[in-house]
KOLSE-659739 format. One record per residue: x, y, z of N, C-alpha, C in turn. Coordinates in steps of 0.05 Angstrom, whole numbers, plus 5000, padded with zeros to 4 digits. Layout:
<pts>
XYZXYZXYZ/...
</pts>
This chain:
<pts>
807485412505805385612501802885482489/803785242472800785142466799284972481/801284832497799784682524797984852539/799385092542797985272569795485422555/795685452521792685532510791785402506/791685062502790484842508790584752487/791284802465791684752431792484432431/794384382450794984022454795984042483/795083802484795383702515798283542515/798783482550800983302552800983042542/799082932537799782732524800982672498/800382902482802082862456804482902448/805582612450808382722451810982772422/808682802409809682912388810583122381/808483342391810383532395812483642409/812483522430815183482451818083402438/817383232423820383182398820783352384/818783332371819683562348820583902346/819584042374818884222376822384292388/823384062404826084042416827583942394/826883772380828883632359829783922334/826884072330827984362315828084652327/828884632358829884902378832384862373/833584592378836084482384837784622354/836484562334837384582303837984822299/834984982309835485302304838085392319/839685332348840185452367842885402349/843985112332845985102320846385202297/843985242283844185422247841985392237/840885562237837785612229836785522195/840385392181839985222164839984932164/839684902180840684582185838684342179/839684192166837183982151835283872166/834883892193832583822206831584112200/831684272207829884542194828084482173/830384342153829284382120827784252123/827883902135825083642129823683752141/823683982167821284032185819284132164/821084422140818484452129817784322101/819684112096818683982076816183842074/815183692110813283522127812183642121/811383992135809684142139807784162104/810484212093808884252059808084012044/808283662063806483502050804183492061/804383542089802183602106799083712091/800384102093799184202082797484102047/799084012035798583972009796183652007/796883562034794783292028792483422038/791383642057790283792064788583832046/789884052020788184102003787183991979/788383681982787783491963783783421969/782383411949780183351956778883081956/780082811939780382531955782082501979/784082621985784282622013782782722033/781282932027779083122050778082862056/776382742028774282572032774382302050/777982122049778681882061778381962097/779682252097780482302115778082372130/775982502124772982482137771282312147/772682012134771381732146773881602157/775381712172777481582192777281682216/779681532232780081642257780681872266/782081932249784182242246782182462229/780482582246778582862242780883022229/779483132204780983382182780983622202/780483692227780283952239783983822264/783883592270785483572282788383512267/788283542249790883512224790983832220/788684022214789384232211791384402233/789484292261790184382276794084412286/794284082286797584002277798984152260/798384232237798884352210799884652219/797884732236797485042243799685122262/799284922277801684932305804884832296/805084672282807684662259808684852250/807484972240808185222213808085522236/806985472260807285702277810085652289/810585332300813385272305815385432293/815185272273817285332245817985622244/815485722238816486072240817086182265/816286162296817686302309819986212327/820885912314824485832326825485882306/825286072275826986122259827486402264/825586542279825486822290826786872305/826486632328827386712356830186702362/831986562340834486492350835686612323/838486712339840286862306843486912322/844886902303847686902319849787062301/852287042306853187112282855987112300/857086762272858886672286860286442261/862886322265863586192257862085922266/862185692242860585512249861985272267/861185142291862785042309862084762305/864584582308863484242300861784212326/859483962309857783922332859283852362/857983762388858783632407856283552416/857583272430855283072441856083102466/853683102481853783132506852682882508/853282642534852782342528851582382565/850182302573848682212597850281952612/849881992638851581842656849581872682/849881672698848781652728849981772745/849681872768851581952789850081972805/851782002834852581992864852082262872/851582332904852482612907853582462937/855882662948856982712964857982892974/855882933010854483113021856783223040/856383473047858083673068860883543079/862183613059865383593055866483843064/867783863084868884213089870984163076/870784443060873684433037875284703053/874684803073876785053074878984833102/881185043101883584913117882184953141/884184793162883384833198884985123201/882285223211883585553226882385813210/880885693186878985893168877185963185/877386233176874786453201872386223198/870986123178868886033170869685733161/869385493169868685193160866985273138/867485143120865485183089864684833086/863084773074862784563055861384583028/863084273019862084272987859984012989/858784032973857083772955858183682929/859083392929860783342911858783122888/858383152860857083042848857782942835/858682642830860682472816858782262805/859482282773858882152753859881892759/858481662743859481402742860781382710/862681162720864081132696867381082702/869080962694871180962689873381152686/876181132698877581392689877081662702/879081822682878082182701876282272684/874982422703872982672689874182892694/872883072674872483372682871483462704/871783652711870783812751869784052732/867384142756867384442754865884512787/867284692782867584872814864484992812/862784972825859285082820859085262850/857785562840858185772866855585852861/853885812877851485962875850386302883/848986392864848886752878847186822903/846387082907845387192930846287412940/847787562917848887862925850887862945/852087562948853987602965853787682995/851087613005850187503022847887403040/847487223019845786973030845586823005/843486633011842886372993844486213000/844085982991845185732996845985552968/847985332962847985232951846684922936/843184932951841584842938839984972920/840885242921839485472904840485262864/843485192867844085192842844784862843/843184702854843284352852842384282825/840184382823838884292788841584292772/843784562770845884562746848084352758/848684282785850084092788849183802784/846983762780844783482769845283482754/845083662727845883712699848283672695/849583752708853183742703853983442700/853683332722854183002732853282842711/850382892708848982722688850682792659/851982922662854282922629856882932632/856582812662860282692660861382822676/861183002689862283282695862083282723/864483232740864383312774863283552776/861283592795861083842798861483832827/861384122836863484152858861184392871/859484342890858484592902858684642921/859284942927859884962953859485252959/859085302994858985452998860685663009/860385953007862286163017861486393036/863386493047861986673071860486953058/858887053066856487253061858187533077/857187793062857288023066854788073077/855188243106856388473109858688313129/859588153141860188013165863288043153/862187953124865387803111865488023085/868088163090867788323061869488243040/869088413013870788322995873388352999/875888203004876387972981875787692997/874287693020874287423036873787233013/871187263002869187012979871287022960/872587142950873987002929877286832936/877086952970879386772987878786512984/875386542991873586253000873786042970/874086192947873985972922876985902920/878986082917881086012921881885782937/879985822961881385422971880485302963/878285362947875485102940877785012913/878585122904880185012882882184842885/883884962909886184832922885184472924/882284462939881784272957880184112923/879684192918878584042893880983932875/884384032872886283842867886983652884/886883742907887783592934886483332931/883583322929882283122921881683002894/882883002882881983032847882682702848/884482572862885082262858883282182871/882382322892879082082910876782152890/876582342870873982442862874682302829/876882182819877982142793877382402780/878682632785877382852764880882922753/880482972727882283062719883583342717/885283402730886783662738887483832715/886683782698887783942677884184092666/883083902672880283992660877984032688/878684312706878184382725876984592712/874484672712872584922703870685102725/870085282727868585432745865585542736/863385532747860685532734860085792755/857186012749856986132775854886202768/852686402781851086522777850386762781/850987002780849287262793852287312812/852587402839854587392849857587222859/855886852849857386722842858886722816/857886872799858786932772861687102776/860387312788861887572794865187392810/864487192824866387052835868386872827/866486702805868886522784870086692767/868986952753870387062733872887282746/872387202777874487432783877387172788/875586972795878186702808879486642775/877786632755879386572731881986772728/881587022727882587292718885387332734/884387272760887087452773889287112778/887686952773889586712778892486732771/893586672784896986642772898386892760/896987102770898187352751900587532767/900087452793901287572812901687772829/898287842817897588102830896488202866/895288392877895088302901891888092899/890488112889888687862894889687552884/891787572877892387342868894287212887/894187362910895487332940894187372955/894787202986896786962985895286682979/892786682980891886432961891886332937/892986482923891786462895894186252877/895086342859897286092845895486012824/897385812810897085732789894285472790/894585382812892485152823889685242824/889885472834886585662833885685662809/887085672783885385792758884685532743/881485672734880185492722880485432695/880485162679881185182653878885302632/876185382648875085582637872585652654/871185812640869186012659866786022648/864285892663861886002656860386102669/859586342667858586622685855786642674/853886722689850586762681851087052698/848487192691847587492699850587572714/853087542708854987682718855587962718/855588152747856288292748858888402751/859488562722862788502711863388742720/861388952721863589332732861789372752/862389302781861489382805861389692803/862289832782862790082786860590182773/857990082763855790072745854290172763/853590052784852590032806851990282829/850990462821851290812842849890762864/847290672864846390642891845090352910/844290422920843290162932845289962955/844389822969846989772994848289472988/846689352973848089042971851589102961/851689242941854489332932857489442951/855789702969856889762995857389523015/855689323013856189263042857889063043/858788933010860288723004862688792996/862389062993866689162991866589433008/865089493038865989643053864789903052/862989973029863490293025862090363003/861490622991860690742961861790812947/861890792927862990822904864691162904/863491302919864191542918867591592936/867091372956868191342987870791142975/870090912969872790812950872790642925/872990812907873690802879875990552871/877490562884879290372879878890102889/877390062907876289742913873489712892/872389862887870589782858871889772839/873589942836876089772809876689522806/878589452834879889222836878189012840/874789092847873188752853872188772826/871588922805870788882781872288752762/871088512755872388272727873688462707/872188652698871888722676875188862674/875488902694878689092705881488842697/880188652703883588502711883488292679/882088272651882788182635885588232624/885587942610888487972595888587642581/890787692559891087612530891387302542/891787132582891686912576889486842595/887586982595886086902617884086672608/882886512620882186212607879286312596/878386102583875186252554873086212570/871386402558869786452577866786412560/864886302569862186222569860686462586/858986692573857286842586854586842585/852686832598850186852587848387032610/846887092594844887382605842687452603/840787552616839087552612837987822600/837187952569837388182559835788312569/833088262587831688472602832488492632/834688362638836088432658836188742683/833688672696833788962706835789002734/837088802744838388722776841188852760/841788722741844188662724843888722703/844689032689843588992673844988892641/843588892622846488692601847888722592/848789042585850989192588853888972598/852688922623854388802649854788632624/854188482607854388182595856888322571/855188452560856288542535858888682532/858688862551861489002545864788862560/862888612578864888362596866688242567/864888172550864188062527866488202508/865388382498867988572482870288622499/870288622528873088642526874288442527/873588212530875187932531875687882507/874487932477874987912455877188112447/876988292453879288522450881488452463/881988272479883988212487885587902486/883087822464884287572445883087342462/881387362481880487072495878786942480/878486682479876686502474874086532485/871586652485869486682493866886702476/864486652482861686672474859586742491/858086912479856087162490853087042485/851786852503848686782504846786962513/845687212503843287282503841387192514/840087142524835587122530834287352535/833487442508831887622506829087602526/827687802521825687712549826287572571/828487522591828887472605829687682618/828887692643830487782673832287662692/832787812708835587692724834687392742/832187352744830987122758830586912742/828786962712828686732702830986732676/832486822684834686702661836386462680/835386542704836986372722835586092725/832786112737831585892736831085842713/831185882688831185692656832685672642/835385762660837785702651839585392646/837785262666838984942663838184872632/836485012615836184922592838484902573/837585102547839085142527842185222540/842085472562844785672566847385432578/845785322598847685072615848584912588/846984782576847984612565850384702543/849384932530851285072507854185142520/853685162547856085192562857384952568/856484662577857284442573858784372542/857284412525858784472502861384572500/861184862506862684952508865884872519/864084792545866984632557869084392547/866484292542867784012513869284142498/868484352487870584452467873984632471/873184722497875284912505876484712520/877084502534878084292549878184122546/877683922525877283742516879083452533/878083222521880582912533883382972537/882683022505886183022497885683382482/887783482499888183812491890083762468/889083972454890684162420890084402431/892784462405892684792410890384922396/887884662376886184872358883084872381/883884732411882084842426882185062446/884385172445884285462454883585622426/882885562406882885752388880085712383/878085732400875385672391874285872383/871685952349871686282345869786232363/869886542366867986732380863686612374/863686632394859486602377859486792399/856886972388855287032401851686932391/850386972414848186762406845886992416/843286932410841287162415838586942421/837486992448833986912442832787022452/830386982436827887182449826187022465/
</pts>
């Protein structure tokens, strides 16, 4: 915001550290000792300011007293509105480092079997490095029918670059293909992502699912009904389908929210009025339970497509039913740019996340991760 009012330009990249070095701080505890030196600076700053042998040195130097103020001003505006903007209320979580890595991509891999109504492929994004990595299954949205899976390349760039297979791929579109085809279509993507887990080194235990918008609506239903034995959990489904955890953006969790409009109809057949019971059964929010894997949500709180409801009450019931999960907010956001500025703070807190809930070497005190919920404006 101060670049774009012109207050400082790109070249100074001072504020570019700092401004990230204390978002980052706020987003983990709005006490945290980079906080404190930020305004400790600020209050030597200020204070040499109003020193009047300093006015005077500082008047016959390089460094103009209006461009120190200026710094001064835009600091202390920092300070106060990333102490504003971020608030949570949560147990405090040990840090995690997310460490940077190079990677590969590898292009149109059909992951469905010979004889699938639809040939699918994935884009496979493999980190460098030694040993297994973590996978995550990446589904991009489009209401379940259209878009493509360069829609969500930026979060699979992100993924790789921190170690992390990511796995994108595409699935068949509604109206052609109805519900339960797309979550048939992840169900092999899972299959085929063990199948390959020794050509890709990814480790099978630490298999995760990422989504967005109707891809959302898609990993949180492949986590849920996995292995439970229910009818969506047939005849593809099994123990091999489920992910060791779930991160869902603008997910739409109660299709049954939903009264009018045709994207909804045309992707399970019908209206809400007409059948009740397939908006049951395609809604997440329906099939939780006490072992379903933890779940990473984030949302956008001006959410008008989706609205956050959809986030929140996904949210309480997965806690009510004892899951491992956390609830990311973006205030002032909508269903578009929570998506496109989601590779920021939300992706990564979710990378986090995953570190924590899946870790190298599994304990039982990483299924026990508390609860956060997180808020920004």
């Amino acid at each position: 915001l101060c670049v774009e009012a012109g207050f400082i330009t790109a070249r100074d990249s001072w504020w570019q550290r700092l401004v990230r070095k204390a978002y980052c701080a706020c987003v983990k505890n709005d006490r945290h000792p980079v906080m404190l030196s930020l305004r400790r600076e600020l209050g030597k700053l200020l204070t040499t300011l109003k020193c009047g042998e300093e006015m005077s040195r500082l008047k016959n130097s390089n460094r103009p007293v209006r461009s120190l103020f200026l710094r001064s001003a835009v600091l202390l505006s920092a300070s106060a509105f990333l102490n504003a903007c971020v608030n949570y209320s949560a147990n405090d979580q040990a840090d995690t480092v997310l460490r940077r890595s190079s990677y590969r991509v590898v292009e149109a891999q059909p992951y469905t079997p010979p004889g699938w109504p639809q040939e699918l492929m994935a884009e496979v994004y493999l980190p460098s490095g030694d040993g297994l990595h973590p996978a995550v299954l990446v589904v991009h949205g489009g209401a379940w029918a259209g878009r493509n899976p360069s829609d969500i390349r930026g979060t699979c760039k992100q993924l790789a670059a921190r170690g992390f297979v990511a796995v994108n791929v595409a699935y068949r579109f509604a109206p052609e293909h109805q519900f339960p085809a797309q979550l048939h279509d992840m169900q092999q993507a899972m299959r085929w992502i063990h199948a390959n887990a020794e050509r890709y080194s990814i480790d099978t235990r630490r298999i995760a699912a990422l989504g967005y918008s109707s891809g959302a609506h898609l990993v949180s239903l492949l986590g849920l009904v996995a292995d439970t034995g229910g009818d969506l959990d047939s005849p593809y489904g099994g123990p091999l389908t489920r992910p060791a955890a779930v991160i869902a953006g603008g997910t739409p969790s109660d299709l049954r929210k939903f009264k009018g409009g045709t994207l909804v109809p045309q992707f399970l057949g019908g209206r809400l009025n007409e059948i009740p019971e397939v908006y049951a059964q395609a809604s997440p929010v329906e099939h939780i339970h006490g072992e379903a894997p933890p779940f990473f949500i984030y949302h956008g709180a001006s959410d008008k497509l989706v609205s956050a409801d959809h986030a929140t009450d996904f949210y309480e019931a997965l806690q009510g039913a004892g899951v491992p999960s956390e609830l990311y907010m973006l205030k002032l956001h909508g269903h578009v740019t929570a998506f496109v500025l989601s590779n920021g703070f939300a992706v990564k807190e979710g990378m986090r996340f995953l570190q924590r809930v899946m870790p190298e070497k599994s304990s039982a005190a990483a299924r026990q991760t508390p609860a956060k919920k997180i808020v920004l404006n």
